[in-house]
C-alpha positions as semicolon CSV with decimal commas, in nm:
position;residue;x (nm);y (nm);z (nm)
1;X;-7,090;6,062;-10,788
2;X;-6,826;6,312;-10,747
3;X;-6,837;6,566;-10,468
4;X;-6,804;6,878;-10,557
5;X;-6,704;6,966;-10,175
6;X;-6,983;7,186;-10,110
7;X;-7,314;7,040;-9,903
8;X;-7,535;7,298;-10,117
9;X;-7,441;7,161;-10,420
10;X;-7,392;6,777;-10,347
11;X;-7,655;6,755;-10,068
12;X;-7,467;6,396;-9,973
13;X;-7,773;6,368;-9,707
14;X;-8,048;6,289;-10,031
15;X;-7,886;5,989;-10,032
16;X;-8,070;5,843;-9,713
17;X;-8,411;5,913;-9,874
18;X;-8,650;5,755;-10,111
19;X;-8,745;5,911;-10,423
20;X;-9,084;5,894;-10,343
21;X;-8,941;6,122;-10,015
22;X;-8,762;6,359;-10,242
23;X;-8,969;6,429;-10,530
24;X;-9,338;6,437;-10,274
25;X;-9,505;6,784;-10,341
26;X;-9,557;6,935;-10,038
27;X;-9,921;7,078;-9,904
28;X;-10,023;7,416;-10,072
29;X;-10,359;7,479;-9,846
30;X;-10,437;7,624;-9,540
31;X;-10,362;7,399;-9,249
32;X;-10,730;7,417;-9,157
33;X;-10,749;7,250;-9,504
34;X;-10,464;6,998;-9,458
35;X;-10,589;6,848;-9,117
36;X;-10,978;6,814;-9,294
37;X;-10,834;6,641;-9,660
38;X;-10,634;6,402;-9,419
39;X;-10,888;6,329;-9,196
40;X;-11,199;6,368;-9,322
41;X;-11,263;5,991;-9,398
42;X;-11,162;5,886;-9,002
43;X;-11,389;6,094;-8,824
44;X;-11,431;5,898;-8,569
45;X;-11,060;5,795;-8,494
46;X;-10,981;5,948;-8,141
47;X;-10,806;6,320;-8,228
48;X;-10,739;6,459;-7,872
49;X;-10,707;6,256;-7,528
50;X;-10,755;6,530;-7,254
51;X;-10,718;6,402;-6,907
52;X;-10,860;6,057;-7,009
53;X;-11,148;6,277;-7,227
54;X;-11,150;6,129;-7,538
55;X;-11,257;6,407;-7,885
56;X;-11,308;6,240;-8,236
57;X;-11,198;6,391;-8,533
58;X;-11,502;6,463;-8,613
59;X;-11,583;6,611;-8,285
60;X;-11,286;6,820;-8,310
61;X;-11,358;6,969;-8,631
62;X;-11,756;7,007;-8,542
63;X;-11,568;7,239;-8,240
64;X;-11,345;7,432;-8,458
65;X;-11,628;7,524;-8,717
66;X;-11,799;7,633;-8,406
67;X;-11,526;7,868;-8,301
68;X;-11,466;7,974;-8,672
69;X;-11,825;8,080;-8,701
70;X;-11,831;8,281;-8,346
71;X;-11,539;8,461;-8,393
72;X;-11,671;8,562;-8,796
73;X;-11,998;8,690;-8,571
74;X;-11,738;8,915;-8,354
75;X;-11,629;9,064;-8,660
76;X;-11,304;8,879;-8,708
77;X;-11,187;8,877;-9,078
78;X;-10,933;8,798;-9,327
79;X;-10,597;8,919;-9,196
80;X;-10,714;8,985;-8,845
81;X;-10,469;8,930;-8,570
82;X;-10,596;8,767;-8,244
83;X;-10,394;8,704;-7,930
84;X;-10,397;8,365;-7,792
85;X;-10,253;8,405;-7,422
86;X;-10,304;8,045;-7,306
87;X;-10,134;7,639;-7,271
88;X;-10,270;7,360;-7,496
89;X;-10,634;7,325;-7,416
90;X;-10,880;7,187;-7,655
91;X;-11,010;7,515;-7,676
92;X;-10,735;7,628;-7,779
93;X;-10,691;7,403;-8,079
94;X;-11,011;7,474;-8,183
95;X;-10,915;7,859;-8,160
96;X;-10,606;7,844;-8,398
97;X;-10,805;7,625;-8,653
98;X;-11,140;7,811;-8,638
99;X;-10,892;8,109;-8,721
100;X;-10,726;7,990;-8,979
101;X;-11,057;7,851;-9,153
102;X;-11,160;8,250;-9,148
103;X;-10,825;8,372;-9,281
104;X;-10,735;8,533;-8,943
105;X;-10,388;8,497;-8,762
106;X;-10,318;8,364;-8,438
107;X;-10,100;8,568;-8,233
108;X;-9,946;8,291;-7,967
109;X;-9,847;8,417;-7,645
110;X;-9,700;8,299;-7,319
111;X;-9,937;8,318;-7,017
112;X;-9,672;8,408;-6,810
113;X;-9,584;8,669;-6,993
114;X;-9,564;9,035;-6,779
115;X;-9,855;9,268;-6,779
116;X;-9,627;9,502;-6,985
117;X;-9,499;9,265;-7,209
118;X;-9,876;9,104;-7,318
119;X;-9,944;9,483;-7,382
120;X;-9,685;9,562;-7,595
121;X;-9,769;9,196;-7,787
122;X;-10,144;9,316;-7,816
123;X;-9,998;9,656;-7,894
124;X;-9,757;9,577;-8,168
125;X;-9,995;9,408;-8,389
126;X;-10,327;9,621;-8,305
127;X;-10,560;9,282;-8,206
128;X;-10,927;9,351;-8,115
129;X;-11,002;9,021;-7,970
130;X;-10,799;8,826;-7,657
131;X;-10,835;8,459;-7,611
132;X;-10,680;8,419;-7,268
133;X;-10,672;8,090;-7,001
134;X;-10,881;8,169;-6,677
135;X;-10,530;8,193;-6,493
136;X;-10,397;8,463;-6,681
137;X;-10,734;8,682;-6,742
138;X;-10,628;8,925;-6,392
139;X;-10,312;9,022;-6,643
140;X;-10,489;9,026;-6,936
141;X;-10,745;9,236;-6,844
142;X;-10,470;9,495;-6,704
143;X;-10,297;9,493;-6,991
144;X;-10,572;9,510;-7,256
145;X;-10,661;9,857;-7,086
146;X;-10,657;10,131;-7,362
147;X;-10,547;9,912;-7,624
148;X;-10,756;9,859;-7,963
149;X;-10,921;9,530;-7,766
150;X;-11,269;9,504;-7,802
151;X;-11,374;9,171;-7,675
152;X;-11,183;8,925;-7,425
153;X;-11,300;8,548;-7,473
154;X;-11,173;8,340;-7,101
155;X;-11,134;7,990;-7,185
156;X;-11,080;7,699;-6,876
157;X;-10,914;7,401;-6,816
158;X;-11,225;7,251;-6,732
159;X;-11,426;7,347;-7,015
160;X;-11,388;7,026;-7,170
161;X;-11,367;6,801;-6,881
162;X;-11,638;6,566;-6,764
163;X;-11,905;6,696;-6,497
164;X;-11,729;6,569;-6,185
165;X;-11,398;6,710;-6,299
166;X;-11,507;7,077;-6,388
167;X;-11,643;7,102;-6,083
168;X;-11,385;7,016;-5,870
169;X;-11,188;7,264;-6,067
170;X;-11,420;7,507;-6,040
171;X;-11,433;7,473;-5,683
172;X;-11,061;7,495;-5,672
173;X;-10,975;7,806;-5,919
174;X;-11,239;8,037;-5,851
175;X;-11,166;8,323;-6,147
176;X;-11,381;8,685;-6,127
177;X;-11,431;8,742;-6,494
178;X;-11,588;9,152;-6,553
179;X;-11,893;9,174;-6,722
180;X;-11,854;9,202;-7,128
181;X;-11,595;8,942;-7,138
182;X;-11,711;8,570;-7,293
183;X;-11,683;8,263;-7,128
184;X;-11,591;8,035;-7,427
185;X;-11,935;7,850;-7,357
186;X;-12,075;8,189;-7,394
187;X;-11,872;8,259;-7,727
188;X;-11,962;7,952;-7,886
189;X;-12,339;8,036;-7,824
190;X;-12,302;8,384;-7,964
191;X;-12,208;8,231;-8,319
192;X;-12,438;7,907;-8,367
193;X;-12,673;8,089;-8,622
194;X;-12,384;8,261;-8,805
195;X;-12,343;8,105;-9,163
196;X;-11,981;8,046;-9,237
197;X;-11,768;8,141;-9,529
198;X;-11,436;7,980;-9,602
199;X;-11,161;8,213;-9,689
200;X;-10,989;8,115;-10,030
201;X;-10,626;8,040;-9,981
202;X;-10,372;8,298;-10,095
203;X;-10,012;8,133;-10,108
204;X;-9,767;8,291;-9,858
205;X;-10,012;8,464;-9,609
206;X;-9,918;8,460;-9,252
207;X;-10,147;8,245;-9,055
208;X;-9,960;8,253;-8,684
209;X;-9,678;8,504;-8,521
210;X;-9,509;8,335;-8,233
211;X;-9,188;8,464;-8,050
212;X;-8,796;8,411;-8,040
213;X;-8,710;8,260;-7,688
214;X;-8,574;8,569;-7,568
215;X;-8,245;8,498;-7,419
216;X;-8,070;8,693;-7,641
217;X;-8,308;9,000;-7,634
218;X;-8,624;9,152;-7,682
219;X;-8,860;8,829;-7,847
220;X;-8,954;8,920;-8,170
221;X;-9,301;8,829;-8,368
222;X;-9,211;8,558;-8,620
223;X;-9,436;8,531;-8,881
224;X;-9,546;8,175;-9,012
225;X;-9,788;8,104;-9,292
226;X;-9,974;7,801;-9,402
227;X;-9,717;7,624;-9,627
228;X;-9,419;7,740;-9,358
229;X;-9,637;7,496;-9,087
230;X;-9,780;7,231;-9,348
231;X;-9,401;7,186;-9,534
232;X;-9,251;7,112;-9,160
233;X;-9,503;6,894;-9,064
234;X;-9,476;6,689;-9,408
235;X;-9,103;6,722;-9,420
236;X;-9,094;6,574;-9,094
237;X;-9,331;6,285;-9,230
238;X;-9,087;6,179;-9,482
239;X;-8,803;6,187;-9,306
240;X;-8,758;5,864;-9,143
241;X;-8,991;5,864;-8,865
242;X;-9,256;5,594;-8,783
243;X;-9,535;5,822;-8,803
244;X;-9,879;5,637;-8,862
245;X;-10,238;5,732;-8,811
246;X;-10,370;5,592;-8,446
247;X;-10,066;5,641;-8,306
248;X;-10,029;5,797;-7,956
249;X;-9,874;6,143;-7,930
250;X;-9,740;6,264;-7,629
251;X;-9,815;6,663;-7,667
252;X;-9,607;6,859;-7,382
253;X;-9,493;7,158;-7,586
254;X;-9,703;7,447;-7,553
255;X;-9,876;7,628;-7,806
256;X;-9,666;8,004;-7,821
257;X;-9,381;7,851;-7,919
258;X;-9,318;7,697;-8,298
259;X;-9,151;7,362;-8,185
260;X;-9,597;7,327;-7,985
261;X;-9,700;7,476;-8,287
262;X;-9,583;7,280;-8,559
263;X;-9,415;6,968;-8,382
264;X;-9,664;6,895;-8,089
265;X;-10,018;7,038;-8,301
266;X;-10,001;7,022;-8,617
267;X;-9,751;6,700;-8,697
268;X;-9,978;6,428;-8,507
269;X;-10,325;6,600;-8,625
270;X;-10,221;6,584;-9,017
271;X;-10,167;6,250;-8,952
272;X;-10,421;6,127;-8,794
273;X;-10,288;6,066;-8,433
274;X;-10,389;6,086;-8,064
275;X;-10,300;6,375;-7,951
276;X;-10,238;6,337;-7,579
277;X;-10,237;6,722;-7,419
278;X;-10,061;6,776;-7,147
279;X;-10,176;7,182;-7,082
280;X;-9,918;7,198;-6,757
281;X;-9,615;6,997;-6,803
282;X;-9,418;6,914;-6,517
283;X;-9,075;6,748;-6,618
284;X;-9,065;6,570;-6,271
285;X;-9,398;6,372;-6,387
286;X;-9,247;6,244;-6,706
287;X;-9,229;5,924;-6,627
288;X;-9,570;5,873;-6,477
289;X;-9,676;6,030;-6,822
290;X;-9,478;5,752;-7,004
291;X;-9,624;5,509;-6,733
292;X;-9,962;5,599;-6,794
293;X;-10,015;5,703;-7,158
294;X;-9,749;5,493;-7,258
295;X;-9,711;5,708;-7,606
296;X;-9,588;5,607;-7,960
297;X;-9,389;5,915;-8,027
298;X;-9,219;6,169;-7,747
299;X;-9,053;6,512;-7,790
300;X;-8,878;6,730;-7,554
301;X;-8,540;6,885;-7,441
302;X;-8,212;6,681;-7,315
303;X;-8,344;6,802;-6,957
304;X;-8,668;6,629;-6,974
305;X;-8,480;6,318;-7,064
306;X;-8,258;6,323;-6,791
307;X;-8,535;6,363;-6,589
308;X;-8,626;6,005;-6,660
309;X;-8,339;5,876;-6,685
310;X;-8,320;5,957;-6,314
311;X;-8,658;5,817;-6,224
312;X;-8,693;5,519;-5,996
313;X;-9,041;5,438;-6,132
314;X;-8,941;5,351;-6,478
315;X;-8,639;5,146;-6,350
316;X;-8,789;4,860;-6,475
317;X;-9,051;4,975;-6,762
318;X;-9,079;4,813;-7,085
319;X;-9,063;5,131;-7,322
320;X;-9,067;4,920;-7,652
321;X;-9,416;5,121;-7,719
322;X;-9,153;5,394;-7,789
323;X;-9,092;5,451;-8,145
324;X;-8,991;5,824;-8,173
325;X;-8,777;5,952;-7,879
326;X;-8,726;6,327;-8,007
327;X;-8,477;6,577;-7,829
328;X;-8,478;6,911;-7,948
329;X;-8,490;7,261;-7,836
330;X;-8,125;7,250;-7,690
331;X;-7,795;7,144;-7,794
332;X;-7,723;6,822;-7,612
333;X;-7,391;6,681;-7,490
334;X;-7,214;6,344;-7,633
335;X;-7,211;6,208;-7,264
336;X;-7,591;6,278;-7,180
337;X;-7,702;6,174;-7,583
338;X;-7,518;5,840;-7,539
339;X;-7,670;5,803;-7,169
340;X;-7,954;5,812;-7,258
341;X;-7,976;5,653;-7,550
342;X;-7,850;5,328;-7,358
343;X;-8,115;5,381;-7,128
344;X;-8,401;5,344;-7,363
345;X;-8,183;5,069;-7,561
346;X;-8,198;4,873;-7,258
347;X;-8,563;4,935;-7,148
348;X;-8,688;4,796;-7,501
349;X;-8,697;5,116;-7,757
350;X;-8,591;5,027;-8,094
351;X;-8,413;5,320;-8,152
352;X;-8,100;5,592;-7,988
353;X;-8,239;5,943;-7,907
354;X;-8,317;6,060;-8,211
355;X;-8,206;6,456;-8,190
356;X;-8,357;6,714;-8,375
357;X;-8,232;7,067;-8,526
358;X;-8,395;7,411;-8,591
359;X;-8,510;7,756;-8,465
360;X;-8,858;7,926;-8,418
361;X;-8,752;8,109;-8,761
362;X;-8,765;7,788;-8,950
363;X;-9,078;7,645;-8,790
364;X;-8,911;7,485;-8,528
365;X;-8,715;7,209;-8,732
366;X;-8,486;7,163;-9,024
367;X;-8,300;6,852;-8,968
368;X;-8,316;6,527;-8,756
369;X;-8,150;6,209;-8,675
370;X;-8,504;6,006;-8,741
371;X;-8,296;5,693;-8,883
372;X;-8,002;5,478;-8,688
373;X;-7,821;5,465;-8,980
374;X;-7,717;5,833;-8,969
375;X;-7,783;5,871;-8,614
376;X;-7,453;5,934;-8,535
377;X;-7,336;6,072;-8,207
378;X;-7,284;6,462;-8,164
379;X;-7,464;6,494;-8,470
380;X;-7,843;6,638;-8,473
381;X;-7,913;6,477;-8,791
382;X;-7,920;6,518;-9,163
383;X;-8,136;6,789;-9,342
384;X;-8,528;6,767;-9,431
385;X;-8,608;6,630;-9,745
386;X;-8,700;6,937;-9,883
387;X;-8,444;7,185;-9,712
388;X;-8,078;7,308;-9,785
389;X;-7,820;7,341;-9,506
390;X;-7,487;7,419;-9,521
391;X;-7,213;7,612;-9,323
392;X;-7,055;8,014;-9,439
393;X;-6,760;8,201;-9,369
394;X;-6,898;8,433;-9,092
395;X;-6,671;8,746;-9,272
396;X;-6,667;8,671;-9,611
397;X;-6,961;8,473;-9,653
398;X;-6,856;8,232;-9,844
399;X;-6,979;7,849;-9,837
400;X;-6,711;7,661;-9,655
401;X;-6,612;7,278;-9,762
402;X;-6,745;6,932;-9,523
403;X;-6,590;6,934;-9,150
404;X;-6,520;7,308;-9,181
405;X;-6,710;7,505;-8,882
406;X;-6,873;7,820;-9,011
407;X;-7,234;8,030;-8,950
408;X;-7,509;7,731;-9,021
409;X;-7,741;7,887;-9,296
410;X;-8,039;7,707;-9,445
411;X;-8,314;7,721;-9,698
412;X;-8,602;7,581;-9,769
413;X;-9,017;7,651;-9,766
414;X;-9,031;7,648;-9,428
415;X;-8,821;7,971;-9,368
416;X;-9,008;8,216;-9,185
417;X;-9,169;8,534;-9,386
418;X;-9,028;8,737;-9,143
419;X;-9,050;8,953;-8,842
420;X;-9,369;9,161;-8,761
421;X;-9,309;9,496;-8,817
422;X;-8,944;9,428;-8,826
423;X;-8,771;9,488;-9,176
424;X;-8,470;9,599;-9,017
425;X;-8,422;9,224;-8,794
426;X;-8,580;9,050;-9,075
427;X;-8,334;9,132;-9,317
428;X;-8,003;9,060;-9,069
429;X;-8,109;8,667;-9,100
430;X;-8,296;8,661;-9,409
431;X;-8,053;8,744;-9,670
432;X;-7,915;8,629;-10,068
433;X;-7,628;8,473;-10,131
434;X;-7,432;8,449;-10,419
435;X;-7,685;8,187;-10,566
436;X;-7,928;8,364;-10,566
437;X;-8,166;8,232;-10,271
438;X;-8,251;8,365;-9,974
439;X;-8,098;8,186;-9,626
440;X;-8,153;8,169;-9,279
441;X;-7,885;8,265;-9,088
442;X;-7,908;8,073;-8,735
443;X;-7,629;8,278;-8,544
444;X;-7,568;7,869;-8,470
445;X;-7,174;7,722;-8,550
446;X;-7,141;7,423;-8,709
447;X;-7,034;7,204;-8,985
448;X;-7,108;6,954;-9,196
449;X;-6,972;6,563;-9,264
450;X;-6,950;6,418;-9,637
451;X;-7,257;6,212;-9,517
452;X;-7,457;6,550;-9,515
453;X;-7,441;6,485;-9,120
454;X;-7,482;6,814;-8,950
455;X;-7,248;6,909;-8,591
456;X;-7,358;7,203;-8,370
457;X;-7,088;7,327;-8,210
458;X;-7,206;7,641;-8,055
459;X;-7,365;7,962;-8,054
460;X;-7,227;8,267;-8,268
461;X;-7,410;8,491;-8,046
462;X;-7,293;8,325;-7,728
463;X;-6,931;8,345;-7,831
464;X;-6,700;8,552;-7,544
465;X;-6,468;8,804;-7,711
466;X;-6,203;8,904;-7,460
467;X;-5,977;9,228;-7,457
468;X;-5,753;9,114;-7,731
469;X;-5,998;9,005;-8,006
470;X;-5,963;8,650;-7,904
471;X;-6,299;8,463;-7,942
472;X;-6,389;8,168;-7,700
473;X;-6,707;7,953;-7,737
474;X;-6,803;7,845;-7,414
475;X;-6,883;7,444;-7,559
476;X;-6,540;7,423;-7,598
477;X;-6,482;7,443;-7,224
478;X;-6,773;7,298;-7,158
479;X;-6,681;6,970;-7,306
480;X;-6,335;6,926;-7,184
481;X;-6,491;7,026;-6,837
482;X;-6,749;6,733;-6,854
483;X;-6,489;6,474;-6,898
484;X;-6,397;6,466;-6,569
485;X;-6,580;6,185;-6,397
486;X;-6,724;6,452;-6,095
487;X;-6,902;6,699;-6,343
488;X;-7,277;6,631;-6,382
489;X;-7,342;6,917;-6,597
490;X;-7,167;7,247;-6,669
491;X;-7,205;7,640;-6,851
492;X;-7,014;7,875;-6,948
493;X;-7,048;8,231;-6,966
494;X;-6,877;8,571;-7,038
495;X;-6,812;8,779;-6,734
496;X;-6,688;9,128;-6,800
497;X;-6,302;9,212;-6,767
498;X;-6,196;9,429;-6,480
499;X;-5,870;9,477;-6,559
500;X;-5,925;9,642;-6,922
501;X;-6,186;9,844;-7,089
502;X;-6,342;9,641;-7,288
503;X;-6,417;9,218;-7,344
504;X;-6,513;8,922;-7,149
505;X;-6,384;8,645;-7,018
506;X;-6,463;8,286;-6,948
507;X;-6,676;8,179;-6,618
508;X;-6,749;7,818;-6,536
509;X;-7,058;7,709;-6,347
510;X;-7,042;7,357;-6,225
511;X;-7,316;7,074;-6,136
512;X;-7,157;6,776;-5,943
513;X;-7,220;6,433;-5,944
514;X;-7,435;6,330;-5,692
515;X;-7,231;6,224;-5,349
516;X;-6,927;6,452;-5,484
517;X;-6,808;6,810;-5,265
518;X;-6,662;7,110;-5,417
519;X;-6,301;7,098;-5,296
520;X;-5,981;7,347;-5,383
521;X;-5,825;7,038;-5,515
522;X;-6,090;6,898;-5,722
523;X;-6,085;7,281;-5,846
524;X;-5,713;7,199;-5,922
525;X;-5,769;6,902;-6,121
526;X;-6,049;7,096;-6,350
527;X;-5,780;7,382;-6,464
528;X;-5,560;7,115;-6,529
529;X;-5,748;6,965;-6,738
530;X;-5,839;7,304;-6,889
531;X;-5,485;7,384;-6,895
532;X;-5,368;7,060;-7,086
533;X;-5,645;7,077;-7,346
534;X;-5,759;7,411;-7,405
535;X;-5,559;7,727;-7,555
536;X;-5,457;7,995;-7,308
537;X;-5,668;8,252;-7,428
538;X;-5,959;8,031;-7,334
539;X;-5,941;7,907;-7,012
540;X;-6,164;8,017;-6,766
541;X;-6,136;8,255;-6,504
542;X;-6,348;8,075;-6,251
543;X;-6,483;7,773;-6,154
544;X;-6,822;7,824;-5,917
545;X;-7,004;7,521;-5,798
546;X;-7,379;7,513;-5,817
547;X;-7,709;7,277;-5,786
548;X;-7,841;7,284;-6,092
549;X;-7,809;7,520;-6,393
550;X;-8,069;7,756;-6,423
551;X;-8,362;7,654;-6,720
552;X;-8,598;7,871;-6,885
553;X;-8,948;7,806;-6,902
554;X;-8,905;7,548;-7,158
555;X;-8,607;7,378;-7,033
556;X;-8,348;7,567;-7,238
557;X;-8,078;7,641;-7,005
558;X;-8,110;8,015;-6,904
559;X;-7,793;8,149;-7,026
560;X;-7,833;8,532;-6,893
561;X;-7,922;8,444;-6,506
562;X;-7,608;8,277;-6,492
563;X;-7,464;8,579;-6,730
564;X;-7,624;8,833;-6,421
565;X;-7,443;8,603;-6,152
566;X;-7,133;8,583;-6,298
567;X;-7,129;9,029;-6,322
């Protein structure tokens, strides 16, 4: 067939699926529903593997109609918001199912999230019930103070560990809790005689608000509903992975953010896997996770993997029990992909790192590199069965042509509804084009191959503008600084310009190799490299040496500490 030049229009990437893939219908439910229709006939296939604690299916969803019926006897209805402050527990799960079998919305947020900041989240959306981990209930229970909350529900770690176990844990994390607030043993009593009455699904109701990362600002409340969740889950199903009931799911992501969500919850449940919960993941323990649980299918950012990579322990592990080694979150590097891709090459996994591609406003993922045959390096993949990507003309708009960088825009029924109680944000990303749908603008720049292969190559938003109008994107520097032999790792930022009003320019933080010293003349050899293969306007202004770049609580590199030491 004949291109016509534009990815929109040829979608070259359709190619790599089956027609079975292409033409599937995806879930129309509520994802309460979707986990019970594909489950229902396995109940008692192992659903959740807490610290060795092994919940059927059937156990699970005995647990969630439990929940679903105690939180109806609190007065929680249709359209009700609750805040979740809390990691992946059990609890937990059964918390953002129970809700979603009433109709009511989950309102995910981080446990380490400020006093101030869980108020303003409680605030914003006017919840009347908290569900909050036993670690965070001292700042809960601040915050919640002359807000619309009614009822606080404390659930534990050890609530759904064996005897032995809760009690050491117990012993160990003594937590005051005031009286009126629920243990979740309590709440689960409170609701045992309550008769309970489904909700009928309503297409394109939100069922769960989580938050932008927040490096580039305030978070905002991104609202998902059932078929946003269910289509990436499916999407994700048939495109190229090895996903198959009984299979062992590693589950490190946490819950408030939509790659735990959608990627770590609902993905292995709606298929029928083990999920393996990890509520307090420690990237230093990776490999004694891998060791231990030795898991079908992993996910986590190009950090994590390095961690491994590094480890002594798994020197000489067989890792062919590996069948999906999934990087996303973060852009990753050509020299770290094809590190580690040799590493698990060599230690048995069938497959490279297979990278994935997305944002919290597309329910975590849009594309994906699931098969080696367009695995290709530098690239995170090829679009979702289901979804449209392609690249626009930042000023004009206009869809650009294959291997032309532009904004990366995308379509497809996982796009968000929108912000909470943000019209004015929701409509700078959500917007029509000249065809007539509406697309997700990532802020991300990229392009796309004629094999429908899509490149990151930066971030709009973390583009430096300098005095003159010039615009620098730091992975430009970045990757010309990484091919010298010394530099482990390196970022780029914008430091403001003293000498004119107005603009930025380019900063380098540094990670050496191990064994290697910061020296004036390996300094020297870095500009000239800059110097040789970069354009004046963009070379950088510095060159600082540091340990380790700075990550964010989910292993994203933490752009704006290094943006704070730089000014």
């Amino acid at each position: 067939m004949e291109l016509s030049g534009y990815p929109s229009i040829d979608k070259p990437w359709l190619k790599y699926y089956s027609s079975e893939a292409i033409n599937t219908i995806l879930p129309k439910c509520k994802i309460y529903d979707d986990i019970w229709n594909n489950n229902k006939n396995n109940l008692d296939d192992v659903a959740i593997n807490y610290f060795d604690s092994h919940i059927s299916y059937g156990e699970m969803f005995s647990n969630i109609e439990g929940a679903a019926k105690s939180f109806s006897n609190m007065g929680v209805r249709k359209g009700d918001i609750v805040a979740v402050v809390s990691v992946t527990l059990p609890e937990i799960i059964y918390t953002f199912y129970g809700l979603n079998r009433i109709g009511a919305i989950s309102n995910m947020i981080d446990p380490r999230t400020s006093i101030e900041g869980i108020r303003n989240y409680i605030e914003e959306v006017s919840a009347k019930v908290v569900v909050v981990i036993d670690l965070a209930y001292s700042r809960v229970a601040q915050a919640v103070v002359g807000t619309t909350i009614e009822n606080i529900i404390v659930v534990s770690p050890s609530d759904s560990l064996p005897f032995i176990k809760r009690h050491l844990y117990l012993m160990g994390n003594k937590v005051s809790i005031a009286t009126g607030c629920f243990t979740w043993r309590e709440f689960i009593a409170s609701g045992k005689e309550t008769n309970l009455t489904d909700t009928d699904y309503i297409e394109n109701e939100c069922c769960v608000i989580v938050h932008t990362g927040g490096t580039t600002g305030m978070p905002k409340g991104v609202m998902l509903s059932n078929e946003n969740i269910n289509a990436g889950a499916k999407q994700c199903d048939l495109s190229g992975f090895c996903l198959n009931r009984g299979d062992r799911w590693l589950g490190i992501m946490p819950p408030f953010i939509a790659y735990g969500i959608c990627n770590s919850l609902h993905l292995p449940l709606s298929i029928g896997m083990e999920l393996i919960i990890i509520p307090k993941f420690d990237p230093n323990t990776y490999d004694k996770l891998l060791i231990k649980y030795k898991p079908t299918h992993i996910v986590g950012v190009p950090s994590h993997y390095q961690k491994v990579v590094d480890s002594k322990k798994v020197k000489n592990l067989d890792m062919s029990f590996i069948l999906s080694p999934v990087v996303g979150g973060d852009g990753i590097k050509e020299e770290h992909e094809k590190g580690i891709s040799s590493f698990l090459l060599s230690h048995g996994c069938g497959t490279n790192l297979i990278k994935g591609y997305g944002m919290t406003e597309i329910c975590a993922a849009a594309a994906a590199s699931a098969q080696m045959t367009y695995n290709k390096t530098g690239s995170v993949g090829i679009p979702f069965t289901h979804t449209t990507i392609s690249v626009f003309d930042k000023e004009t708009g206009k869809e650009l042509t294959y291997n032309q960088e532009g904004e990366v825009c995308m379509k497809g029924p996982h796009v968000m509804l929108g912000y909470y109680n943000n019209d004015v944000a929701t409509k700078e990303v959500l917007k029509k084009h000249e065809d007539g749908s509406i697309w997700l603008h990532s802020g991300d720049l990229g392009y796309i191959d004629e094999d429908g292969c899509l490149f990151i190559k930066g971030r709009l938003k973390r583009m430096i503008i300098r005095h003159d109008g010039f615009k620098v994107f730091p992975t430009q520097i970045e990757n010309v600084l990484e091919e010298h032999e010394a530099v482990k790792d390196c970022c780029v930022v914008g430091h403001s310009d003293t000498v004119h009003s107005e603009g930025c320019l380019p900063v380098a933080f540094i990670v050496l190799e191990n064994g290697v010293k910061e020296s004036d003349g390996l300094t020297d050899e870095l500009r000239s490299i800059c110097e040789r293969e970069l354009p004046e306007y963009a070379l950088p202004v510095e060159y600082n040496y540091i340990p380790s770049l700075p990550l964010t609580s989910i292993g994203k590199i933490d752009y704006r500490v290094l943006e704070k030491k730089a000014n």
